[in-house]
C-alpha positions as CSV (number, residue, x, y, z in Angstrom):
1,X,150.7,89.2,19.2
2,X,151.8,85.7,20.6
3,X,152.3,83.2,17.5
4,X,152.8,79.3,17.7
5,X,155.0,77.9,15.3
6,X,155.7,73.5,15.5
7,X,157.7,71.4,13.1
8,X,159.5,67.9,13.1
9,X,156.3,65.9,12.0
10,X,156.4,63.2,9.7
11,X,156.0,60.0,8.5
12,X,158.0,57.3,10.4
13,X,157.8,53.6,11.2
14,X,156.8,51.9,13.9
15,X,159.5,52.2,16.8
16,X,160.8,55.1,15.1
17,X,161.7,58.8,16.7
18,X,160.5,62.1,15.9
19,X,160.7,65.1,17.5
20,X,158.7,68.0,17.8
21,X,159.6,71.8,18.3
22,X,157.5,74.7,19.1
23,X,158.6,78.5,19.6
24,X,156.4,80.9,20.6
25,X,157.1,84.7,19.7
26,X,155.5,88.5,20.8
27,X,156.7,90.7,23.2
28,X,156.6,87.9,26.2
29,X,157.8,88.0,29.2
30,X,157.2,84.6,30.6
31,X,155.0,81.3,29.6
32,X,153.9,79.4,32.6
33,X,152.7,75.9,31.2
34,X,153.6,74.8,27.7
35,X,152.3,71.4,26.3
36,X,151.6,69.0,23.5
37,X,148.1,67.8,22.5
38,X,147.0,65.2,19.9
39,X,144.0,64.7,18.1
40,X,143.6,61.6,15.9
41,X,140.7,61.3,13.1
42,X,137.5,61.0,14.7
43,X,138.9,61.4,18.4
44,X,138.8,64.5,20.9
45,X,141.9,66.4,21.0
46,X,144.0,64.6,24.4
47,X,146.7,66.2,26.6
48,X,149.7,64.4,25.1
49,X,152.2,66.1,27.6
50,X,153.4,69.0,29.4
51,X,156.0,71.3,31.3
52,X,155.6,74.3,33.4
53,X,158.3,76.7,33.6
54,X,159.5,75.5,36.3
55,X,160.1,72.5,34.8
56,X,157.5,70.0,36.9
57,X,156.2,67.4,33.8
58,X,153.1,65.9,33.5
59,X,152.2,62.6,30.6
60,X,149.3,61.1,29.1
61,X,150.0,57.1,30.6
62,X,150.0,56.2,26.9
63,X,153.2,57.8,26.1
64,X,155.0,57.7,29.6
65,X,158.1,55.9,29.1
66,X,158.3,56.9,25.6
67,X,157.8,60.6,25.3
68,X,159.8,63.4,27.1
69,X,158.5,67.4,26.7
70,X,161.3,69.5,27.6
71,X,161.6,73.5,27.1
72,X,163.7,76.1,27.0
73,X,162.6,79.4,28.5
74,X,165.2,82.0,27.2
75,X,164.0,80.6,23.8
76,X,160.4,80.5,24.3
77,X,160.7,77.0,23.2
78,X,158.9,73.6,23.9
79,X,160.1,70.1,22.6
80,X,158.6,67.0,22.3
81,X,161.0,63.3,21.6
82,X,158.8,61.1,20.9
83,X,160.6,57.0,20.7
84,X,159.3,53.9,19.9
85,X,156.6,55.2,18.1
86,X,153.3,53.4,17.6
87,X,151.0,53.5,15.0
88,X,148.3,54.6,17.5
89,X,150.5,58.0,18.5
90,X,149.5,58.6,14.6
91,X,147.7,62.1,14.2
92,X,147.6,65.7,14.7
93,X,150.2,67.6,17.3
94,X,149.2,70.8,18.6
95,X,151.2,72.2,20.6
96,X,150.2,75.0,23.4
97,X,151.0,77.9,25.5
98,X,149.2,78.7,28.5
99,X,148.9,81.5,30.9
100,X,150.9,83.9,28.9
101,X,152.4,87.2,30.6
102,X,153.8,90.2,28.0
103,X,156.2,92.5,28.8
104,X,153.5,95.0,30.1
105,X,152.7,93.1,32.4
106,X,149.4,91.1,31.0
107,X,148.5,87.6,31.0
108,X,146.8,85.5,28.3
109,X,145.7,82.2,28.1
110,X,145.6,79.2,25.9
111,X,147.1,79.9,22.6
112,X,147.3,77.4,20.2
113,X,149.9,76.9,17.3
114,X,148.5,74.9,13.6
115,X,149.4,71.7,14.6
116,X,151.7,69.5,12.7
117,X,150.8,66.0,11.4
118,X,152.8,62.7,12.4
119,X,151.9,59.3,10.5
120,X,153.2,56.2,12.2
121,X,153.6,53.4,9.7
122,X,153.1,49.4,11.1
Protein backbone atom coordinates (compact mmCIF):
# COMPACT_ATOMS: atom_id res chain seq x y z
CA UNK A 1 0.00 0.00 0.00
CA UNK A 2 1.63 3.49 -1.16
CA UNK A 3 1.72 5.96 1.99
CA UNK A 4 2.52 9.75 1.88
CA UNK A 5 4.25 11.02 4.71
CA UNK A 6 5.32 15.43 4.67
CA UNK A 7 6.99 17.34 7.33
CA UNK A 8 8.92 20.73 7.71
CA UNK A 9 5.72 22.98 8.20
CA UNK A 10 5.61 25.64 10.55
CA UNK A 11 5.20 28.86 11.59
CA UNK A 12 7.69 31.44 10.15
CA UNK A 13 7.89 35.10 9.39
CA UNK A 14 7.44 36.93 6.52
CA UNK A 15 10.65 36.36 4.18
CA UNK A 16 11.41 33.38 6.09
CA UNK A 17 12.41 29.66 4.61
CA UNK A 18 10.86 26.42 5.22
CA UNK A 19 11.16 23.41 3.61
CA UNK A 20 8.98 20.69 2.92
CA UNK A 21 9.79 16.81 2.58
CA UNK A 22 7.60 14.07 1.43
CA UNK A 23 8.53 10.20 1.08
CA UNK A 24 6.49 7.92 -0.32
CA UNK A 25 6.69 4.08 0.70
CA UNK A 26 5.06 0.46 -0.65
CA UNK A 27 6.62 -1.85 -2.85
CA UNK A 28 7.19 0.86 -5.82
CA UNK A 29 8.91 0.74 -8.55
CA UNK A 30 8.79 4.10 -10.01
CA UNK A 31 6.67 7.57 -9.39
CA UNK A 32 6.31 9.53 -12.52
CA UNK A 33 5.09 13.10 -11.33
CA UNK A 34 5.43 14.14 -7.76
CA UNK A 35 4.10 17.60 -6.64
CA UNK A 36 3.02 20.14 -3.92
CA UNK A 37 -0.53 21.51 -3.63
CA UNK A 38 -1.92 24.23 -1.22
CA UNK A 39 -5.09 24.95 0.01
CA UNK A 40 -5.71 28.06 2.10
CA UNK A 41 -9.10 28.59 4.28
CA UNK A 42 -11.91 29.09 2.08
CA UNK A 43 -9.87 28.55 -1.24
CA UNK A 44 -9.69 25.42 -3.77
CA UNK A 45 -6.75 23.39 -3.28
CA UNK A 46 -3.98 24.93 -6.18
CA UNK A 47 -1.05 23.22 -7.92
CA UNK A 48 1.76 24.84 -5.91
CA UNK A 49 4.54 22.91 -7.85
CA UNK A 50 5.90 19.95 -9.45
CA UNK A 51 8.67 17.43 -10.85
CA UNK A 52 8.45 14.50 -13.03
CA UNK A 53 11.00 11.89 -12.64
CA UNK A 54 12.68 13.05 -15.12
CA UNK A 55 13.22 15.98 -13.50
CA UNK A 56 11.21 18.65 -16.07
CA UNK A 57 9.59 21.29 -13.20
CA UNK A 58 6.52 23.04 -13.50
CA UNK A 59 5.36 26.40 -10.77
CA UNK A 60 2.36 28.09 -9.84
CA UNK A 61 3.55 32.06 -11.17
CA UNK A 62 2.97 32.97 -7.51
CA UNK A 63 5.86 31.15 -6.15
CA UNK A 64 8.29 31.15 -9.28
CA UNK A 65 11.33 32.69 -8.19
CA UNK A 66 10.82 31.76 -4.68
CA UNK A 67 10.04 28.08 -4.53
CA UNK A 68 12.11 25.11 -5.95
CA UNK A 69 10.51 21.23 -5.81
CA UNK A 70 13.31 18.98 -6.17
CA UNK A 71 13.21 14.98 -5.72
CA UNK A 72 15.07 12.21 -5.18
CA UNK A 73 14.06 8.99 -6.94
CA UNK A 74 16.19 6.23 -5.17
CA UNK A 75 14.51 7.71 -2.05
CA UNK A 76 11.06 8.08 -3.21
CA UNK A 77 11.38 11.56 -2.03
CA UNK A 78 9.98 15.00 -3.00
CA UNK A 79 11.19 18.49 -1.52
CA UNK A 80 9.79 21.68 -1.51
CA UNK A 81 12.31 25.19 -0.37
CA UNK A 82 10.11 27.58 -0.02
CA UNK A 83 12.09 31.55 0.53
CA UNK A 84 10.95 34.69 1.05
CA UNK A 85 7.89 33.62 2.29
CA UNK A 86 4.65 35.57 2.27
CA UNK A 87 1.86 35.69 4.33
CA UNK A 88 -0.34 34.69 1.41
CA UNK A 89 1.80 31.13 0.86
CA UNK A 90 0.06 30.67 4.44
CA UNK A 91 -2.09 27.35 4.53
CA UNK A 92 -2.28 23.69 3.96
CA UNK A 93 0.57 21.62 1.90
CA UNK A 94 -0.31 18.50 0.45
CA UNK A 95 1.91 16.91 -1.24
CA UNK A 96 1.24 14.25 -4.16
CA UNK A 97 2.26 11.20 -6.11
CA UNK A 98 0.95 10.59 -9.37
CA UNK A 99 0.96 7.73 -11.75
CA UNK A 100 2.39 5.28 -9.48
CA UNK A 101 3.96 1.80 -10.85
CA UNK A 102 4.61 -1.23 -8.06
CA UNK A 103 6.97 -3.68 -8.41
CA UNK A 104 4.43 -6.00 -10.24
CA UNK A 105 4.20 -4.08 -12.61
CA UNK A 106 0.81 -1.89 -11.89
CA UNK A 107 0.15 1.71 -11.98
CA UNK A 108 -1.89 3.91 -9.70
CA UNK A 109 -2.81 7.25 -9.64
CA UNK A 110 -3.07 10.29 -7.52
CA UNK A 111 -2.28 9.54 -3.94
CA UNK A 112 -2.30 11.98 -1.52
CA UNK A 113 -0.33 12.40 1.78
CA UNK A 114 -2.19 14.47 5.16
CA UNK A 115 -0.95 17.61 4.40
CA UNK A 116 1.08 19.71 6.67
CA UNK A 117 0.28 23.28 7.76
CA UNK A 118 2.62 26.39 7.19
CA UNK A 119 1.57 29.81 8.95
CA UNK A 120 3.35 32.86 7.53
CA UNK A 121 3.47 35.59 10.02
CA UNK A 122 3.54 39.61 8.58
Amino acid sequence: QVQLVESGGGLVQAGGSLRLSCAVSGRIFSINVMGWYRQAPGKQRELVAAITSGGVTDYADSVKGRFTISRDNAKNTVYLQMNSLKPEDTAVYYCKADKVRDILGITSYDYWGQGTQVTVSS
